[in-house]
GUKE-432748 format. One line per field, with one value per residue: z, x, y of N, C-alpha, C in turn; chain; residue in one letter; residue number from 1. Coordinates in steps of 0.1 Angstrom, whole numbers. Atoms other than C-alpha are relative to their C-alpha. Layout:
! residues N
n_c3 <- [Z_...]
n_c1 <- [X_...]
n_c2 <- [Y_...]
ca_c3 <- [Z_...]
ca_c1 <- [X_...]
ca_c2 <- [Y_...]
c_c3 <- [Z_...]
c_c1 <- [X_...]
c_c2 <- [Y_...]
chain <- [A_...]
resn <- [A_...]
resi <- [NUM_...]
This chain:
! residues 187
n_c3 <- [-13_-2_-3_12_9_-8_8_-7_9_0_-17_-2_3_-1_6_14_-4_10_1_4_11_1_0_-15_-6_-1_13_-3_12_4_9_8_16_7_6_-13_-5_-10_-1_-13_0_-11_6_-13_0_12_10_12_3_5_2_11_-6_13_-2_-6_-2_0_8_-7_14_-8_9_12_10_5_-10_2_-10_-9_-3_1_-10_8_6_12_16_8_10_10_-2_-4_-11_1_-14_-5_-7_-5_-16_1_13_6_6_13_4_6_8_2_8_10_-4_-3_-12_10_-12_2_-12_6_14_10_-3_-15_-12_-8_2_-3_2_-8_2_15_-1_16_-1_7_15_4_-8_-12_-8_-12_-12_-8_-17_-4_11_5_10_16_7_9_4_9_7_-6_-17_-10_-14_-14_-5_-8_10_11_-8_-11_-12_-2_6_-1_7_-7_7_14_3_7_-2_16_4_3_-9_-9_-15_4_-13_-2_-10_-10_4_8_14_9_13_7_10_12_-2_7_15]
n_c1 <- [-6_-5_11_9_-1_13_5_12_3_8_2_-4_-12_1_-11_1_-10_5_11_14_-6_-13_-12_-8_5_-10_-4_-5_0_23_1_11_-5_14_8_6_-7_-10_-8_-7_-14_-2_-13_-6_1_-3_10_6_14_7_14_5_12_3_12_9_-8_-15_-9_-12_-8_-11_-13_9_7_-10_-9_-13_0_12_3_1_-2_3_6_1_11_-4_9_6_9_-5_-5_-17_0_-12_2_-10_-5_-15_-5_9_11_4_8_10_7_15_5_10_1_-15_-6_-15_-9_-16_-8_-14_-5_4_-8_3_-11_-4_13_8_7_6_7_1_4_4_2_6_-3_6_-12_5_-5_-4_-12_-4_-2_-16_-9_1_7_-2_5_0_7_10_-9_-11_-1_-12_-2_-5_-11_-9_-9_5_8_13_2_2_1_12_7_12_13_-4_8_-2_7_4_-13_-3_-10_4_-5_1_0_-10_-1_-14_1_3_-12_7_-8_5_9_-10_-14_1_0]
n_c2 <- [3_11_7_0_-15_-8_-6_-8_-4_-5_7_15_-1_9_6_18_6_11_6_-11_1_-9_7_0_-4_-6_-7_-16_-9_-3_-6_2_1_-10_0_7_13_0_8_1_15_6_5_-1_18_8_2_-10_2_-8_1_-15_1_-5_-5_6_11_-4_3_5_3_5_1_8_-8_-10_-7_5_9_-6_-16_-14_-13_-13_0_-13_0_-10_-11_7_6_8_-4_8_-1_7_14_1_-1_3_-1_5_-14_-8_-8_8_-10_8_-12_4_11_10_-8_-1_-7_-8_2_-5_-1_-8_-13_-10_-3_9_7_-6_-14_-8_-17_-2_-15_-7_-11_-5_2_8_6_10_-2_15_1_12_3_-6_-1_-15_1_1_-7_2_-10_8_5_10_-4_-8_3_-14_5_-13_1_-8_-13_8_-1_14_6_3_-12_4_-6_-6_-15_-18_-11_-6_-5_14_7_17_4_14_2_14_5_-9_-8_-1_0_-9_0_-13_-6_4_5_15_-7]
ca_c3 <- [1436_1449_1454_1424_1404_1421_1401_1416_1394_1405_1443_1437_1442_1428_1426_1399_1406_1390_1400_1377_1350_1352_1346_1379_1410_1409_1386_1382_1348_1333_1301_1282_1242_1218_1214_1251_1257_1295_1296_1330_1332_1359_1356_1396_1397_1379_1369_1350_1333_1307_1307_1282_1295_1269_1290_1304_1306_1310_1281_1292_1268_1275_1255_1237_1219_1212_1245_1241_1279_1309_1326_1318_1328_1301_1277_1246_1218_1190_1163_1139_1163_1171_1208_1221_1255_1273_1287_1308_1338_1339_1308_1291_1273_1247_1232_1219_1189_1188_1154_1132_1154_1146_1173_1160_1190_1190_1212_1214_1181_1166_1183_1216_1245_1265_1270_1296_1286_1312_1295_1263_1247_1212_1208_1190_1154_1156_1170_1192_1223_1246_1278_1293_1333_1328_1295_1286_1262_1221_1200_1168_1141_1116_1100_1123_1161_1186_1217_1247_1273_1305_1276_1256_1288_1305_1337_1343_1328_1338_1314_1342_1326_1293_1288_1261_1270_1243_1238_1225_1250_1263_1297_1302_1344_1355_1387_1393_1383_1351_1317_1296_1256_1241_1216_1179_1196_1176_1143]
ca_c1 <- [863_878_845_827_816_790_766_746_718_688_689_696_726_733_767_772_798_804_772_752_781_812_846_858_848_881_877_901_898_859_857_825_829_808_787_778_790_808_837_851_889_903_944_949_947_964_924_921_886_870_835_813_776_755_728_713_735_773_792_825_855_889_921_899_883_913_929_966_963_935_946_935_950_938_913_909_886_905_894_886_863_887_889_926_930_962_968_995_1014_1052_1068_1037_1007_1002_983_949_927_889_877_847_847_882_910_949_974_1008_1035_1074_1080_1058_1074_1058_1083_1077_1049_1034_1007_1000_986_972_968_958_973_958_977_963_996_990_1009_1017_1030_1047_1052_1089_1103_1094_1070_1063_1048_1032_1026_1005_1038_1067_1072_1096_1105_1109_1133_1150_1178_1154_1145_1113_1113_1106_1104_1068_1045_1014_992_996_976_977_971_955_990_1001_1025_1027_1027_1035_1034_1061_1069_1099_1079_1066_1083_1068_1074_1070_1042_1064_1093_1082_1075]
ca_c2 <- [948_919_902_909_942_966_983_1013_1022_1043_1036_999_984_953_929_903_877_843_832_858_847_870_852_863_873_893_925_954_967_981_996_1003_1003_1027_1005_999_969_965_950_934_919_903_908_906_863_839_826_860_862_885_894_916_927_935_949_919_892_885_868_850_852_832_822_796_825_845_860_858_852_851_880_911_943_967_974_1001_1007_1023_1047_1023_1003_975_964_953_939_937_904_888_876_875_866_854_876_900_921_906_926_915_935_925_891_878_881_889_889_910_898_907_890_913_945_952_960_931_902_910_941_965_998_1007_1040_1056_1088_1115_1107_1078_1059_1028_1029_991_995_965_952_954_963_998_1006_1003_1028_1015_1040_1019_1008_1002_998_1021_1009_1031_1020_1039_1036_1063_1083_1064_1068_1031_1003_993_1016_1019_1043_1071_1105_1131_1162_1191_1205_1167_1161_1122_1115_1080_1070_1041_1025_1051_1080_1102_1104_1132_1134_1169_1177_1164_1149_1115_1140]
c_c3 <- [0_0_-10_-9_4_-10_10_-9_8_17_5_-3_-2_-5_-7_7_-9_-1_-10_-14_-4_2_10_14_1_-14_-1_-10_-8_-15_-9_-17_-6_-7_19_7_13_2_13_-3_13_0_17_6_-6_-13_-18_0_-9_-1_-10_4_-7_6_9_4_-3_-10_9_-13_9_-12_-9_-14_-3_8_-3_17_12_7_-5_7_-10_-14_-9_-11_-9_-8_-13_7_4_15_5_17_4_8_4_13_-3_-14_-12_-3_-12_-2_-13_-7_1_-9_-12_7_-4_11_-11_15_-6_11_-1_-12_-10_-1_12_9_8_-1_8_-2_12_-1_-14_-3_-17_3_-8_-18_-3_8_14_11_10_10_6_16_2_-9_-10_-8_-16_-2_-15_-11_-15_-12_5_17_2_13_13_13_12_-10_-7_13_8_8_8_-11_1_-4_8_-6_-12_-1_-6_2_-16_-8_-10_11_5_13_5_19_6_14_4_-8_-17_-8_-7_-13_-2_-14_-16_4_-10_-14_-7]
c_c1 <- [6_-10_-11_-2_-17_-1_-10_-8_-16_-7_7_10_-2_19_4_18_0_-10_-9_13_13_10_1_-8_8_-3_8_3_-20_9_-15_5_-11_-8_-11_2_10_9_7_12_6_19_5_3_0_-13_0_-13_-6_-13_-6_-13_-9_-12_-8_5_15_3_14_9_15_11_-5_-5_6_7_13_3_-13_2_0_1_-5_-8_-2_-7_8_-6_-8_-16_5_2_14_-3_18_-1_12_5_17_7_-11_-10_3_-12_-15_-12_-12_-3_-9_-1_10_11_9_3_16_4_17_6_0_1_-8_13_5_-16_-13_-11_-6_-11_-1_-3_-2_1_-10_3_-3_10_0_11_-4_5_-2_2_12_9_-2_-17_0_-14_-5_-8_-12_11_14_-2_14_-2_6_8_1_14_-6_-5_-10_8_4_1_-16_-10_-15_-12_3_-11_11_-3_-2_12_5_12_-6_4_0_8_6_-1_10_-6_-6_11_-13_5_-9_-7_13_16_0_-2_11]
c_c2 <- [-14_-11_5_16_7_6_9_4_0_2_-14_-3_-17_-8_-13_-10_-12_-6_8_-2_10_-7_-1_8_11_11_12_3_-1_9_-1_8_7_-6_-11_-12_4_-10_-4_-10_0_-3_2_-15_-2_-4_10_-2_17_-1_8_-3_8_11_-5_-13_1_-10_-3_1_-8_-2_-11_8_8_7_-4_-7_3_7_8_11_16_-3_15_-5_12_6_-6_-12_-15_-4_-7_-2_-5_-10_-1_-2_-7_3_-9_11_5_8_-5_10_-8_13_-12_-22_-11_7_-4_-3_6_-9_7_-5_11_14_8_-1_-13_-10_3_21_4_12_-2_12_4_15_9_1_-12_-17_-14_-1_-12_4_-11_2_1_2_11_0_1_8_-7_11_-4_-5_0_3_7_-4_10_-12_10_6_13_10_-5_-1_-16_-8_-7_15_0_4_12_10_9_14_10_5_-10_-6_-11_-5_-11_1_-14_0_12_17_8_7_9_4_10_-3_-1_-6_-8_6_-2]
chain <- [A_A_A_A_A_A_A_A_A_A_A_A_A_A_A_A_A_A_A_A_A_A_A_A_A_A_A_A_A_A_A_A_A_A_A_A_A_A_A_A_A_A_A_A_A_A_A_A_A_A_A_A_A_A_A_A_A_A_A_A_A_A_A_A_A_A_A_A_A_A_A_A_A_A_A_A_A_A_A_A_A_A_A_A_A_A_A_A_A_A_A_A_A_A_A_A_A_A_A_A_A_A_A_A_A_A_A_A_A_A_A_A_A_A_A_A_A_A_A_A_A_A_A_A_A_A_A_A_A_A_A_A_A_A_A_A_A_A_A_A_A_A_A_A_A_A_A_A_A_A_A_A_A_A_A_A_A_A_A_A_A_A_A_A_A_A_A_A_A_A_A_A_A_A_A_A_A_A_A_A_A_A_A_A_A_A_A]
resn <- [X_X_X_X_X_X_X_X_X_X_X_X_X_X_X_X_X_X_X_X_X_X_X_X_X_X_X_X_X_X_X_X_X_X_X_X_X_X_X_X_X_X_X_X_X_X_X_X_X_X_X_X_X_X_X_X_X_X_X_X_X_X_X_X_X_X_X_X_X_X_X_X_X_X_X_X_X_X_X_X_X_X_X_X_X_X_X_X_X_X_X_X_X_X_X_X_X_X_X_X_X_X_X_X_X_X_X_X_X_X_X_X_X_X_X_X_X_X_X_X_X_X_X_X_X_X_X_X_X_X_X_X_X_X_X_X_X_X_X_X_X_X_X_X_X_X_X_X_X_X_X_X_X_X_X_X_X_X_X_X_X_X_X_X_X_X_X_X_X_X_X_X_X_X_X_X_X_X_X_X_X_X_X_X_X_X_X]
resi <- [1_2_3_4_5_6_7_8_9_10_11_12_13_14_15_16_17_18_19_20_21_22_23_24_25_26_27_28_29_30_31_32_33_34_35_36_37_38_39_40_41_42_43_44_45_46_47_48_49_50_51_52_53_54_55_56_57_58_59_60_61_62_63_64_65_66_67_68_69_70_71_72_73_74_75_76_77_78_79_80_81_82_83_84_85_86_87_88_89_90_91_92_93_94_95_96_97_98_99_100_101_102_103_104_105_106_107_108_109_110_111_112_113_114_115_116_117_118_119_120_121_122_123_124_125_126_127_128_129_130_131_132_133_134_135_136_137_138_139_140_141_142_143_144_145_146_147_148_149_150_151_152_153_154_155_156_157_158_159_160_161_162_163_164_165_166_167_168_169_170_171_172_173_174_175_176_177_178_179_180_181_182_183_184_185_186_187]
């Protein structure tokens, strides 16, 4: 919520905030990682703030320790066990890897869409999938990036959110509506 991150658990409700150690009081992205770890990011105020809760206590992370920037608007654990957070506000951000306790970051140099990161996705070939705030989205297939565009068909230019369905079709949800890519189009 706007005012911290509610936990219901067994009757009892309890809300952590910065006092109890969470970046922000501000959280609008959760993701828990396979190895239980909760992750809270905060990409709705400039502050930003990433948290990770191991169970018992909150962990703070920030651009000191590898964020490309302090907001976070998205979070993914890929298939290898790497976690990536999108980060970003405006023309600033990227895409930030935390794997085996080093961070990488991507940015538009390195062939995402745009800087700021909105969405992240791993399709089912394995295929990493950026969506940007206003410059389409990039596909990376573990050896080059593709950039999506209204130029290529998207819908939008802001990539909000990304589901595969079992068929493989890609349904990728913009500001002006959904863009759907058929099952081998990218084959």
């Amino acid at each position: 919520t706007e005012l911290g991150l509610l936990r219901s658990l067994a009757g009892e409700t309890t809300v952590y905030t910065t006092r109890d150690g969470l970046a922000s009081d501000v959280v609008s992205v959760l993701y828990e990682d396979s190895a239980g770890m909760l992750w809270a990011g905060n990409g709705r105020t400039t502050e930003g703030g990433l948290s990770a809760w191991d169970g018992a206590s909150w962990r703070t992370l920030s651009v000191e320790d590898g964020l490309a920037h302090p907001m976070v608007n998205a979070i993914l654990e890929d298939r290898e066990g790497a976690l990536w957070f999108g980060t970003g506000f405006a023309a600033r951000g990227g895409a930030s890897r935390l794997a085996g306790g080093s961070w990488t970051t991507l940015t538009q140099a390195d062939g995402l869409a745009g800087m700021k990161v909105r969405s992240l996705f791993q399709d089912r070939d394995g295929a990493l999938w950026v969506g940007s705030e206003y410059d389409g989205v990039a596909r990376f297939d573990g050896e080059s990036w593709q950039v999506f565009t209204t130029k290529e068909g998207l819908s939008g230019l802001e990539a909000k959110c990304m589901l595969q369905t079992p068929n493989g079709d890609l349904w990728l949800g913009t500001e002006n509506g959904i863009t759907r890519l058929l099952a081998g189009t990218l084959d």
